[in-house]
PyMOL CGO cylinders between C-alpha atoms (Angstrom):
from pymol import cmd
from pymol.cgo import CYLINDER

trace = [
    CYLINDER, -0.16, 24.07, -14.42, 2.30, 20.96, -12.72, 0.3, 1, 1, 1, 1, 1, 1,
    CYLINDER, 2.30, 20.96, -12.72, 1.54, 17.99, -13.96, 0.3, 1, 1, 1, 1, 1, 1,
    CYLINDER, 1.54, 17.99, -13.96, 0.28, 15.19, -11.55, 0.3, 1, 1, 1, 1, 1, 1,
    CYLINDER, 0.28, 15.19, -11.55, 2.36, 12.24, -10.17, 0.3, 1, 1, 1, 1, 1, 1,
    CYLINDER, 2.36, 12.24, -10.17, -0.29, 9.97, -8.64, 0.3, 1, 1, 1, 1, 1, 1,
    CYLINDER, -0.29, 9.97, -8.64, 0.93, 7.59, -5.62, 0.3, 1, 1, 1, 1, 1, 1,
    CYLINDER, 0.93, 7.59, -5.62, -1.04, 4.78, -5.04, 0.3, 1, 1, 1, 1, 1, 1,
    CYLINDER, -1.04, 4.78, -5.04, -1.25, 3.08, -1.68, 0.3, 1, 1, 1, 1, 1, 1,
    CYLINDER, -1.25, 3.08, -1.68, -3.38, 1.81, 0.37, 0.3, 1, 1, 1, 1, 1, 1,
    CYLINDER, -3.38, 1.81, 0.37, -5.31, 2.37, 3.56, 0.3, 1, 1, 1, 1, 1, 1,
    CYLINDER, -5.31, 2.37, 3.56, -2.15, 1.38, 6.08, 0.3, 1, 1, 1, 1, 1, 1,
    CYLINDER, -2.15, 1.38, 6.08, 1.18, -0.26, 6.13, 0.3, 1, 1, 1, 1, 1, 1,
    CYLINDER, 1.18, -0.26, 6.13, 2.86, 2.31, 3.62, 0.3, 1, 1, 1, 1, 1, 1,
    CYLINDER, 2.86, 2.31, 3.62, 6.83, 2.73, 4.35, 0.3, 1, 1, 1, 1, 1, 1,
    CYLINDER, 6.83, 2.73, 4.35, 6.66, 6.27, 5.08, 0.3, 1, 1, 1, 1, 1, 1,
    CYLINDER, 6.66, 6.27, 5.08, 10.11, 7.24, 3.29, 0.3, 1, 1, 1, 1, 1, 1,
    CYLINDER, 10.11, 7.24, 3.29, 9.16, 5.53, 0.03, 0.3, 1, 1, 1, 1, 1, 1,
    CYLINDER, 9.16, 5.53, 0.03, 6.01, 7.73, -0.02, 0.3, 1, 1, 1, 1, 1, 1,
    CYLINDER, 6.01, 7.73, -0.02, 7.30, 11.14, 1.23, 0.3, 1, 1, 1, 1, 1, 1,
    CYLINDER, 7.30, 11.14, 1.23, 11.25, 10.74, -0.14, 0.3, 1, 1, 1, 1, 1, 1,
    CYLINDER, 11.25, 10.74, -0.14, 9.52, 10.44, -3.80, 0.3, 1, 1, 1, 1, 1, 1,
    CYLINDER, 9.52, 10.44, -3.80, 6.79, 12.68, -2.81, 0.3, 1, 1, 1, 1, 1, 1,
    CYLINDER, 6.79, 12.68, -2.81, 8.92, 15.38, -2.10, 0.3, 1, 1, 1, 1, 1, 1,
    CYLINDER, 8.92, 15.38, -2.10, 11.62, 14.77, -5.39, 0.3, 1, 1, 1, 1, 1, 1,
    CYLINDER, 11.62, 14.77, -5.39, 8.93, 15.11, -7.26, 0.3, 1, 1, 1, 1, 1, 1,
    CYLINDER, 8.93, 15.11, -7.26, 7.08, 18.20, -5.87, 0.3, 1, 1, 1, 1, 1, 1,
    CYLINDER, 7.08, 18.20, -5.87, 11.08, 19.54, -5.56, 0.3, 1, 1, 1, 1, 1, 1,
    CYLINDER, 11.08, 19.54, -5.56, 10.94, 19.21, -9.26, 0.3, 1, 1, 1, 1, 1, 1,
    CYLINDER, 10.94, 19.21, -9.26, 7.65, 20.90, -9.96, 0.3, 1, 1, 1, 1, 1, 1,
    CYLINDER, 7.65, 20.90, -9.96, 5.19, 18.44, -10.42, 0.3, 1, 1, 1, 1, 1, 1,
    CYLINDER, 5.19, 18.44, -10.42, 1.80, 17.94, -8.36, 0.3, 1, 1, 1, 1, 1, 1,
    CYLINDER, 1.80, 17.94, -8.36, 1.58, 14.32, -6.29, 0.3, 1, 1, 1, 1, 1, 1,
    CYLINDER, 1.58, 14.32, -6.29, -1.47, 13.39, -5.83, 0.3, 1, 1, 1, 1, 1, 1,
    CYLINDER, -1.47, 13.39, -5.83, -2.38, 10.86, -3.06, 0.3, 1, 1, 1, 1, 1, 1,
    CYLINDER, -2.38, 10.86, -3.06, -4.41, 7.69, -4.13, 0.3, 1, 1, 1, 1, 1, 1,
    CYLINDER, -4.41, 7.69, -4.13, -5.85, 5.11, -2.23, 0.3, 1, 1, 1, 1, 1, 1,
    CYLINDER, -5.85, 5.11, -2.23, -8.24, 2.41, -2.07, 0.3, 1, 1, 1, 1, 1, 1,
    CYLINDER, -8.24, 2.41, -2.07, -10.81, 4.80, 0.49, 0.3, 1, 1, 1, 1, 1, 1,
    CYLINDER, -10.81, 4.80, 0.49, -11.20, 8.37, 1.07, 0.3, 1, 1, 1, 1, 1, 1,
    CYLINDER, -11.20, 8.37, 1.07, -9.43, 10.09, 4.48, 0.3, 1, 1, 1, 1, 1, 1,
    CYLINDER, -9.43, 10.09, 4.48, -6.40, 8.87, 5.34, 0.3, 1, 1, 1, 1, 1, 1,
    CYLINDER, -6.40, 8.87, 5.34, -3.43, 6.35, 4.92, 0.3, 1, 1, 1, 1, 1, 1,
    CYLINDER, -3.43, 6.35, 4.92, -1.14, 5.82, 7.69, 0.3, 1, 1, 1, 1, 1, 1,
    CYLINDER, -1.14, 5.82, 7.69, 2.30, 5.67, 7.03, 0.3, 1, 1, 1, 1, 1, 1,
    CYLINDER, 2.30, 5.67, 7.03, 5.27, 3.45, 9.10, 0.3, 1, 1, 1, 1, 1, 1,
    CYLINDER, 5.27, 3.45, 9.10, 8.82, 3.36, 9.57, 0.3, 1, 1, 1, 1, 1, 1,
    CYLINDER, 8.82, 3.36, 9.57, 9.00, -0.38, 9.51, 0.3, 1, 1, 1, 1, 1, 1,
    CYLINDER, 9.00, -0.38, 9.51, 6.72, -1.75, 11.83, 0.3, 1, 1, 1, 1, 1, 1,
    CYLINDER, 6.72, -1.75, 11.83, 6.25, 1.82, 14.02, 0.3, 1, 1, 1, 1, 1, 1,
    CYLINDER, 6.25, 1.82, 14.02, 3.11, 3.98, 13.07, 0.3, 1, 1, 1, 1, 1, 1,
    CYLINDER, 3.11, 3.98, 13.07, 4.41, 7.35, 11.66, 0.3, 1, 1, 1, 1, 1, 1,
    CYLINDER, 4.41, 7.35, 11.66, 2.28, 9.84, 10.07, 0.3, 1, 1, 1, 1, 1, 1,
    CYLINDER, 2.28, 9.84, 10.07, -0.72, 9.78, 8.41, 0.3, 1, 1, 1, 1, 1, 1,
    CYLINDER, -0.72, 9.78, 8.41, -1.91, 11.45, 5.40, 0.3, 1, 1, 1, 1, 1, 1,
    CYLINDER, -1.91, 11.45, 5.40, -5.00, 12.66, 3.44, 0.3, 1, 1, 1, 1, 1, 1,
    CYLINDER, -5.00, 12.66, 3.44, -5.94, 10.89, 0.25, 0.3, 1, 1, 1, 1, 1, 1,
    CYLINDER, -5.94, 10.89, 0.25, -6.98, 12.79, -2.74, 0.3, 1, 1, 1, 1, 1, 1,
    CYLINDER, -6.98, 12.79, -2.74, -8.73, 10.93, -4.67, 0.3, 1, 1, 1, 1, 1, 1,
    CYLINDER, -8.73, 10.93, -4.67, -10.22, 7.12, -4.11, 0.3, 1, 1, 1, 1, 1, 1,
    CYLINDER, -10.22, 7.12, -4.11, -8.37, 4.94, -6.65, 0.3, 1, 1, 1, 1, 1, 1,
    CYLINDER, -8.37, 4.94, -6.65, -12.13, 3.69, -7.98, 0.3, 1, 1, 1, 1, 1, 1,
    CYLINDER, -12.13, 3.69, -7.98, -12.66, 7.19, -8.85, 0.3, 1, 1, 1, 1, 1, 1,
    CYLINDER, -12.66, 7.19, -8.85, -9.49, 7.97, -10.44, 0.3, 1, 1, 1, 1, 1, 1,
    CYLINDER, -9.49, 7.97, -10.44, -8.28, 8.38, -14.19, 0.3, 1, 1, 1, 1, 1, 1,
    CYLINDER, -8.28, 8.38, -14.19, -4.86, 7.31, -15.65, 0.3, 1, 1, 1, 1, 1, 1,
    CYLINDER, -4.86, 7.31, -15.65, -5.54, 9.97, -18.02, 0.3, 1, 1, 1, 1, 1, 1,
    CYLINDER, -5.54, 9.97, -18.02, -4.95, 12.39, -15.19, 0.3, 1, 1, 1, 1, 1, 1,
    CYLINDER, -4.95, 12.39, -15.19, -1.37, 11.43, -14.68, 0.3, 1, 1, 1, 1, 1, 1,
    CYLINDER, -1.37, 11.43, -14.68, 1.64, 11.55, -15.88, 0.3, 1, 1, 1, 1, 1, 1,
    CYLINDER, 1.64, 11.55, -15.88, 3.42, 8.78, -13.86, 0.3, 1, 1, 1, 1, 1, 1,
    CYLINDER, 3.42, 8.78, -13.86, 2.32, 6.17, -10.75, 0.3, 1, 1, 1, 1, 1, 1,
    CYLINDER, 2.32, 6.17, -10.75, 4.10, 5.56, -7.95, 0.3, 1, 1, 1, 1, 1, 1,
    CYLINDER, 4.10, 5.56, -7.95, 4.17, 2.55, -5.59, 0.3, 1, 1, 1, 1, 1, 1,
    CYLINDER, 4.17, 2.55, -5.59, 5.35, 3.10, -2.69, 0.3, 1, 1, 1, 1, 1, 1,
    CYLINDER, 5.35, 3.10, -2.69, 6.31, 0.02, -0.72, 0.3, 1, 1, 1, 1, 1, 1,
    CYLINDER, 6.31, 0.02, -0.72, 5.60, -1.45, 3.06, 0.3, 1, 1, 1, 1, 1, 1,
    CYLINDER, 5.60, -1.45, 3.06, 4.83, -4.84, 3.61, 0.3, 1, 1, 1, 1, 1, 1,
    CYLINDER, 4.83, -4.84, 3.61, 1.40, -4.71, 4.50, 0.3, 1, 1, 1, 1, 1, 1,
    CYLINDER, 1.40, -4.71, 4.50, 0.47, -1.84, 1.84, 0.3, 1, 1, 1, 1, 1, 1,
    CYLINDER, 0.47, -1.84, 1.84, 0.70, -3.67, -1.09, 0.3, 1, 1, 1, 1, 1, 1,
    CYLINDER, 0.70, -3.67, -1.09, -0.41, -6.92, -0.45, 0.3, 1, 1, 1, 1, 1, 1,
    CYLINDER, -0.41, -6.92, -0.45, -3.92, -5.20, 0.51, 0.3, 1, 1, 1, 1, 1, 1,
    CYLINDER, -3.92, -5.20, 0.51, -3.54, -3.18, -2.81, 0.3, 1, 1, 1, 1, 1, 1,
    CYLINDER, -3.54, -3.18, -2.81, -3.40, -6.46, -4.71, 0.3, 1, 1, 1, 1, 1, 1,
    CYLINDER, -3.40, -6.46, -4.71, -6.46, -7.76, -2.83, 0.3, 1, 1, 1, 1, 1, 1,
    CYLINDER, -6.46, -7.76, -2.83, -8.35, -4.49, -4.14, 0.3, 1, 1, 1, 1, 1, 1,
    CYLINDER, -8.35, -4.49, -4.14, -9.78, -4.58, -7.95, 0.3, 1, 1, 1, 1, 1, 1,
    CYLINDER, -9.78, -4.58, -7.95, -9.85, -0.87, -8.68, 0.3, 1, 1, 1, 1, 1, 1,
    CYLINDER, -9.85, -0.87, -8.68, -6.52, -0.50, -7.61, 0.3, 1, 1, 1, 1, 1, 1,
    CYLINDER, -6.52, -0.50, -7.61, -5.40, -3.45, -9.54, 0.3, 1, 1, 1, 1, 1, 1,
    CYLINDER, -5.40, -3.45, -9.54, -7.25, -2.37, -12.66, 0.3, 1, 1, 1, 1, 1, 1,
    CYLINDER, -7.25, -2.37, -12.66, -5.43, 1.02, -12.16, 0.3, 1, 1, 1, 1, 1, 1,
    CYLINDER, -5.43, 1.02, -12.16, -1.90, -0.30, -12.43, 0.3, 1, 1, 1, 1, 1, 1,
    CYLINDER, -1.90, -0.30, -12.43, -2.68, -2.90, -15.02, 0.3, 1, 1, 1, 1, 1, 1,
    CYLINDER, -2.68, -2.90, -15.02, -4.02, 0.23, -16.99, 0.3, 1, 1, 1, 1, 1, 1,
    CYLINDER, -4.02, 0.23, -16.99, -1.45, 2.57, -16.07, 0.3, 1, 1, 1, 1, 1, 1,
    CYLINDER, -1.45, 2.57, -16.07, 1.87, 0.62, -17.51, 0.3, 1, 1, 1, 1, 1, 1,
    CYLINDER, 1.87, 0.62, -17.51, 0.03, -0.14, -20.57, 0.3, 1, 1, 1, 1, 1, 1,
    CYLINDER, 0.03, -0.14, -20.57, -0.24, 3.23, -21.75, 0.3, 1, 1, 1, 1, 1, 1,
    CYLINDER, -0.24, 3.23, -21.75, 3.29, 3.28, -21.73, 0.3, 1, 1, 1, 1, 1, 1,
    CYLINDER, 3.29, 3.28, -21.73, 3.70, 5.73, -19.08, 0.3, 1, 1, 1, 1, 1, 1,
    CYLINDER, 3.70, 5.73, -19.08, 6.54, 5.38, -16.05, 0.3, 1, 1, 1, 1, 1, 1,
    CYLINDER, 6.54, 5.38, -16.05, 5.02, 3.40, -13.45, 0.3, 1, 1, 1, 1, 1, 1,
    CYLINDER, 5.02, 3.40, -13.45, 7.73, 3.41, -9.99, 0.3, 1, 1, 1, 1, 1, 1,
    CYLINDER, 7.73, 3.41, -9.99, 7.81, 0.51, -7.47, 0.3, 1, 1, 1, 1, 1, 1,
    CYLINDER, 7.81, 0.51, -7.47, 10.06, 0.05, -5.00, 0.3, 1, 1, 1, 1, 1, 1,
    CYLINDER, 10.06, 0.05, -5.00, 10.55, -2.41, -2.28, 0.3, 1, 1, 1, 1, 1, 1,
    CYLINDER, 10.55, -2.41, -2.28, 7.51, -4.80, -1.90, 0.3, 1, 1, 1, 1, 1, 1,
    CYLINDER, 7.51, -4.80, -1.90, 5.23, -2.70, -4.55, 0.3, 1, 1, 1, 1, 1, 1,
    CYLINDER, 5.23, -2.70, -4.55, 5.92, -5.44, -7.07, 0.3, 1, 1, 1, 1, 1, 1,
    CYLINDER, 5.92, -5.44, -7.07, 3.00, -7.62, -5.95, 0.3, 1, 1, 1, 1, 1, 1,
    CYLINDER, 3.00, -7.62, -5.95, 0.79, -5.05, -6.97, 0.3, 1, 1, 1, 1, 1, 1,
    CYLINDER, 0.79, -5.05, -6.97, 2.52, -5.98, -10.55, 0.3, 1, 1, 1, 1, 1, 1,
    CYLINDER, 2.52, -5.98, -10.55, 2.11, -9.39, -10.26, 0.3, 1, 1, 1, 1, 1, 1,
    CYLINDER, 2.11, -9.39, -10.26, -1.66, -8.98, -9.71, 0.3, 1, 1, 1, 1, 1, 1,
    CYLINDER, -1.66, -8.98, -9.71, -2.16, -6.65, -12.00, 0.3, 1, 1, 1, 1, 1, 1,
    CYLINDER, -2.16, -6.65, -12.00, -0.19, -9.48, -14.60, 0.3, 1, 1, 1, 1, 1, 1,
    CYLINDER, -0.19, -9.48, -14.60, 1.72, -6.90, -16.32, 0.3, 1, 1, 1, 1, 1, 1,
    CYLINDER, 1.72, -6.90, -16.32, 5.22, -8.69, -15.71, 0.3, 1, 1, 1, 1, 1, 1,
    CYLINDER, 5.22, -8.69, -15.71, 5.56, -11.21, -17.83, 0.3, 1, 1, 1, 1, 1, 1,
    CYLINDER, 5.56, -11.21, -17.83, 9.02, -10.87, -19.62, 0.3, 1, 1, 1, 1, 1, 1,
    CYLINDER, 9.02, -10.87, -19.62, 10.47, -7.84, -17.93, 0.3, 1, 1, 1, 1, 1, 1,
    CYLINDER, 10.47, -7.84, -17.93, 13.36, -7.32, -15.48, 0.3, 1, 1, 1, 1, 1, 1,
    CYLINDER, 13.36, -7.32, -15.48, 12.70, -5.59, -12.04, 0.3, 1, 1, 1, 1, 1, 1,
    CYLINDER, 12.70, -5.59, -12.04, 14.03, -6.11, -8.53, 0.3, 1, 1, 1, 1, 1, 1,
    CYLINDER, 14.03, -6.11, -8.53, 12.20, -5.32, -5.13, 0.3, 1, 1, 1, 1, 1, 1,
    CYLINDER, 12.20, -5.32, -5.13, 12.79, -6.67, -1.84, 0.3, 1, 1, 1, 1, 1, 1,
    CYLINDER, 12.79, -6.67, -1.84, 14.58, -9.62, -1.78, 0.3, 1, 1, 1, 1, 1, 1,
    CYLINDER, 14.58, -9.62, -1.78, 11.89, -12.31, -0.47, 0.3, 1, 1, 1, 1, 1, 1,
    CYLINDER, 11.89, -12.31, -0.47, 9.86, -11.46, -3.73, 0.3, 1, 1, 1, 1, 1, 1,
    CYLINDER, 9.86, -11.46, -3.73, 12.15, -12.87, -5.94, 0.3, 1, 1, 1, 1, 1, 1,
    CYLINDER, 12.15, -12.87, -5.94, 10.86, -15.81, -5.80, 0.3, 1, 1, 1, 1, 1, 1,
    CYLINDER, 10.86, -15.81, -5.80, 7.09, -14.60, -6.38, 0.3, 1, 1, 1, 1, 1, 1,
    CYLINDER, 7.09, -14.60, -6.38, 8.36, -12.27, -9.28, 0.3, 1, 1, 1, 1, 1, 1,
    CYLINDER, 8.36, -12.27, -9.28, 9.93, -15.23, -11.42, 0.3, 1, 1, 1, 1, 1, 1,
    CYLINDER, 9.93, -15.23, -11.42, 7.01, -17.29, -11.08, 0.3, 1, 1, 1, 1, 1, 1,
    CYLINDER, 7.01, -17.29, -11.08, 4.91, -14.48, -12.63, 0.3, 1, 1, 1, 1, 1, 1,
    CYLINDER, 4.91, -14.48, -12.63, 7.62, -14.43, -15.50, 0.3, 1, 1, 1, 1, 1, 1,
    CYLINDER, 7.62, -14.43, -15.50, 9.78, -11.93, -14.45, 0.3, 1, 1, 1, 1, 1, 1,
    CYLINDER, 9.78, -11.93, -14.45, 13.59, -11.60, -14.42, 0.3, 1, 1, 1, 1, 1, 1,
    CYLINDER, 13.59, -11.60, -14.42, 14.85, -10.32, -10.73, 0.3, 1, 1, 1, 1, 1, 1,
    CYLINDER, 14.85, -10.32, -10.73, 17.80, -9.15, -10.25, 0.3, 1, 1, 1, 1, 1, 1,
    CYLINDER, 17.80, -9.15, -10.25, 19.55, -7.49, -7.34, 0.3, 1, 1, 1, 1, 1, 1,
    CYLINDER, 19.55, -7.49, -7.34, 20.33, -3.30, -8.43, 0.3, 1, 1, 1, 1, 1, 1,
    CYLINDER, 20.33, -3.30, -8.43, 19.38, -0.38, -6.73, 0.3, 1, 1, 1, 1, 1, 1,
    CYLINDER, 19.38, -0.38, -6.73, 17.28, 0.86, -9.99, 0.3, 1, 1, 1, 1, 1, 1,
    CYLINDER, 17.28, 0.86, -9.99, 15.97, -1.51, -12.74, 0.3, 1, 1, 1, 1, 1, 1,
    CYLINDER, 15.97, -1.51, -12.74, 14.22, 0.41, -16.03, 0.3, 1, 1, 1, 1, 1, 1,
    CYLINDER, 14.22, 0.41, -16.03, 12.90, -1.47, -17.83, 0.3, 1, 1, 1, 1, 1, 1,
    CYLINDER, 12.90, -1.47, -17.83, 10.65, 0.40, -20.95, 0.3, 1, 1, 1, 1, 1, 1,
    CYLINDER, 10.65, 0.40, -20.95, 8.11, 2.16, -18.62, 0.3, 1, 1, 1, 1, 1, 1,
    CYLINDER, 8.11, 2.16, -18.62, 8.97, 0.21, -15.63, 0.3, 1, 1, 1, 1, 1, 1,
    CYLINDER, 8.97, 0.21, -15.63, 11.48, 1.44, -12.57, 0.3, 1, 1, 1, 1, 1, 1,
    CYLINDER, 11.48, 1.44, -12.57, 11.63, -0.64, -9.58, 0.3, 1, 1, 1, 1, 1, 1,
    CYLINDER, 11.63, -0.64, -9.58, 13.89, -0.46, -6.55, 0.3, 1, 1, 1, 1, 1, 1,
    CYLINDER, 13.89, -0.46, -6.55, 14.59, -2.61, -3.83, 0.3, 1, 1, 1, 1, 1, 1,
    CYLINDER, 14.59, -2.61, -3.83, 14.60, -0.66, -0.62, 0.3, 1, 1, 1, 1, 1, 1,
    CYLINDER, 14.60, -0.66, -0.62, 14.78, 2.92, 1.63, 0.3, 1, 1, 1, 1, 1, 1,
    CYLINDER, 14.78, 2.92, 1.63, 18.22, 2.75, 0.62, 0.3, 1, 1, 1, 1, 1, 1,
    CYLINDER, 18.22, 2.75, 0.62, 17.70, 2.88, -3.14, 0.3, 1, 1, 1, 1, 1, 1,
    CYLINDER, 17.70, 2.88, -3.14, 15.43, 5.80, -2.82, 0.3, 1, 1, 1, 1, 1, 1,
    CYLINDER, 15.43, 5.80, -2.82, 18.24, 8.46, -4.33, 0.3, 1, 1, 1, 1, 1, 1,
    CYLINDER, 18.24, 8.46, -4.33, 18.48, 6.70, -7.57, 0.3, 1, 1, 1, 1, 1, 1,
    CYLINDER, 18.48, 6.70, -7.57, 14.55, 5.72, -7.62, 0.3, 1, 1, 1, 1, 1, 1,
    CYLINDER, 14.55, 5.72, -7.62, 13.76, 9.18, -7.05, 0.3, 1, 1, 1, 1, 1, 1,
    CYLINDER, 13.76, 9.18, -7.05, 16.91, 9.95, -10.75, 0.3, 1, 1, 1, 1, 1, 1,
    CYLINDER, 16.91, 9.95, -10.75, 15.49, 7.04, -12.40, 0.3, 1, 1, 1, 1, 1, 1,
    CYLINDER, 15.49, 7.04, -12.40, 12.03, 8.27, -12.34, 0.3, 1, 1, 1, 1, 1, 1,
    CYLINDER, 12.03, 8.27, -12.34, 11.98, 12.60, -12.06, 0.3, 1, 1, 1, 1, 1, 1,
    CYLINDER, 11.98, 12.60, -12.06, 14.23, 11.38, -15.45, 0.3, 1, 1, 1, 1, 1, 1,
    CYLINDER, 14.23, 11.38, -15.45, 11.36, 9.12, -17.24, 0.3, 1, 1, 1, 1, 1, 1,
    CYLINDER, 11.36, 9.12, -17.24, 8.80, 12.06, -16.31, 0.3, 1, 1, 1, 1, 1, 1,
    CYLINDER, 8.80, 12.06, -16.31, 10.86, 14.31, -18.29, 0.3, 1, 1, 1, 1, 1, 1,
    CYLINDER, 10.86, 14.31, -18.29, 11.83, 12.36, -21.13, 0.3, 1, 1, 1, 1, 1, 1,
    CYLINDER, 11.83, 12.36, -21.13, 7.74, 11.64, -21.45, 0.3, 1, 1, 1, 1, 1, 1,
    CYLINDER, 7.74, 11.64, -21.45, 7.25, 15.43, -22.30, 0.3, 1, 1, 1, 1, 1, 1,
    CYLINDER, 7.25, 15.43, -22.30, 5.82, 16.46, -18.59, 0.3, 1, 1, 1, 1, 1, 1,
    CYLINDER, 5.82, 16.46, -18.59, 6.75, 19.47, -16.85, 0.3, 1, 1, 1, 1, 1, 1,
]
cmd.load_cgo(trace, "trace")
C-alpha cells in the first residue's frame, strides 16, 4: 500500500502548478496524495489571478491525522494561505506536522501558514519575495534559493522552483523510510 502525501490548502486561491506539479511527482513516484482542506467538496485552483480547475478534497483538515502521512505539502497562491492561517485546524495541523519531524514542503507564499503555526523560529527558508520581511520578524533566516532544507523543512520560492521542490522533497520522503 503507497504511502500518503497530504496537501493542504484551502477552499480557493491555490496556484494550480504548485498543487498538481508536486501532486503528480509524487504520485509519479508511487505515493498516494491526498487532498486536504479546510471544508469538504472542492478547492479551486488558479494560474495567477485566472480560475483554473477545481478539485475534490479528501479529507477536511479538522478531521485529519498527521499520523496518516508521511509528508505535507503547501502549496502556494496568494489568497490560499493567508485563509489557511486564519483557520485553527489547519494551523494546528502544520504546527503538529513539522514537529514530528516529518518533511513538511512550502513553496511560494505557503510560509505564512508557518508563521502562524510559530514553528519558524531559528530556521532558514525562502518563499516569495514580499514575505521576507514577515518571515524575519517571526525569527526566520530568508534567503533567496530555489530549494532551502532545512531539518524537516523544504521551502521554495516560486512555479519556477517547482523541479527542485518536487527533488528536494520525493528525496526527504525516501530518506524517512516511505515507499
Amino acid at each position: 500500500m503507497a504511502k500518503k502525501i497530504a496537501f493542504l490548502t484551502a477552499t480557493e486561491g491555490i496556484e494550480r502548478v504548485e498543487l498538481t506539479e508536486p501532486w503528480d511527482a509524487v504520485t509519479d513516484a508511487g505515493y498516494e496524495p491526498s487532498l486536504l482542506s479546510t471544508e469538504e467538496g472542492q478547492v479551486q485552483t488558479f494560474d495567477h489571478l485566472d480560475k483554473a480547475e477545481k478539485r475534490d478534497v479528501d479529507t477536511v483538515v479538522g478531521d485529519a491525522s498527521v499520523d496518516d502521512y508521511e509528508a505535507l505539502v503547501l502549496p502556494g497562491g496568494v489568497a490560499n494561505p493567508d485563509a489557511l492561517r486564519t483557520d485553527p485546524a489547519a494551523v494546528a495541523f502544520v504546527r503538529e506536522f513539522l514537529l514530528t519531524g516529518k518533511p513538511v514542503a512550502a513553496i511560494c507564499h505557503a510560509p505564512w501558514t508557518l508563521i502562524e503555526a510559530d514553528v519558524i523560529q531559528g530556521k532558514q527558508l525562502t518563499s516569495w519575495p514580499s514575505l521576507e520581511t514577515d518571515l524575519r520578524n517571526a525569527g526566520a533566516t530568508w534567503v533567496d534559493q530555489e530549494v532551502v532544507i532545512d531539518g524537516n523543512l523544504i521551502t521554495s520560492r516560486n512555479p519556477d522552483d517547482i523541479p527542485a521542490f518536487n527533488e528536494a522533497l520525493l528525496e526527504a520522503v525516501g530518506s524517512n523510510g516511505a515507499g
